[in-house]
VMD Tcl script that draws the C-alpha trace (Angstrom):
set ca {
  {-12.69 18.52 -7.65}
  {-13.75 16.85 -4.45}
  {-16.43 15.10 -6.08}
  {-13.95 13.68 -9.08}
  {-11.52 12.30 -6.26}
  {-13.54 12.01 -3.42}
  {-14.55 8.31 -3.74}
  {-11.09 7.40 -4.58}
  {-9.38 8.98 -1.46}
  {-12.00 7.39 0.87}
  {-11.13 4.21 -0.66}
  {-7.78 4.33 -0.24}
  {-8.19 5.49 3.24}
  {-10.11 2.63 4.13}
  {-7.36 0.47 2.21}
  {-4.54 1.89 4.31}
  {-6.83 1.59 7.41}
  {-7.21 -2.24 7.26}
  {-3.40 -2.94 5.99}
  {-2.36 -0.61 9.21}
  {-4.32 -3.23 11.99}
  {-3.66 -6.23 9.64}
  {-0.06 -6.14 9.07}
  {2.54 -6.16 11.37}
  {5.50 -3.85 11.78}
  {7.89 -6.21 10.90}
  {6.03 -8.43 8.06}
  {8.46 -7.05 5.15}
  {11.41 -7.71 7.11}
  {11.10 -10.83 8.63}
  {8.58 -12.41 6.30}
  {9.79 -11.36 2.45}
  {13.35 -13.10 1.54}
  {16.35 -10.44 0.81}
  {16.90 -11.46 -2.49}
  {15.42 -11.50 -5.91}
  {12.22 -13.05 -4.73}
  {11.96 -10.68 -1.92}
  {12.06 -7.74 -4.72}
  {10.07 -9.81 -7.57}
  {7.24 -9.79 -4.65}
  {7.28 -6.32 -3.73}
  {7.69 -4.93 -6.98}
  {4.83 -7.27 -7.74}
  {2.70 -5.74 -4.85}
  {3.51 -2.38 -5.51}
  {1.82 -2.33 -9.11}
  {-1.76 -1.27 -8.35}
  {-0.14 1.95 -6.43}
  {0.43 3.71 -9.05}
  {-3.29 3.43 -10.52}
  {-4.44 6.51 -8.63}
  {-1.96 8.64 -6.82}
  {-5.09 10.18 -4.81}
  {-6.26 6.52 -3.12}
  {-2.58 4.83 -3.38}
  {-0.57 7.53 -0.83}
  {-2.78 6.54 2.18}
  {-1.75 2.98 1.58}
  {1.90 3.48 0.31}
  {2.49 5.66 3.58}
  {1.50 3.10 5.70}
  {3.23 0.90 4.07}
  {6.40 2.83 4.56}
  {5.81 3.25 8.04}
}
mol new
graphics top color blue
foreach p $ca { graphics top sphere $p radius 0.5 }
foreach p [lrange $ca 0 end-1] q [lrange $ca 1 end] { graphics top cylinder $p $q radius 0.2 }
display resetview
């Protein structure tokens, strides 16, 4: 099993890795508008997480925090 998901988790390690020291804290909130474009982009950006559940949840947690 580790060899099936093991690239992908590394990968999405080093994903959520870079997006933690290149984004700041408050980029969504300051940076993304409140209305419809605000959730067109997001929803937009949130796509690709939900390829791979195994290399998306590094990045979606740091997203969230």
């Amino acid at each position: 099993m580790i060899a099936s998901i093991g690239k992908w988790l590394l990968i999405g390690l080093a994903v959520a890795a870079l997006f933690a020291l290149l984004i700041p804290d408050d980029f969504f909130s300051h940076r993304i508008g409140q209305g419809f474009s605000g959730m067109l982009f997001i929803l937009l950006a949130s796509v690709p997480l939900y390829v791979c559940v195994t290399g998306s949840l590094p990045i979606a947690a740091v997203l969230m925090h």
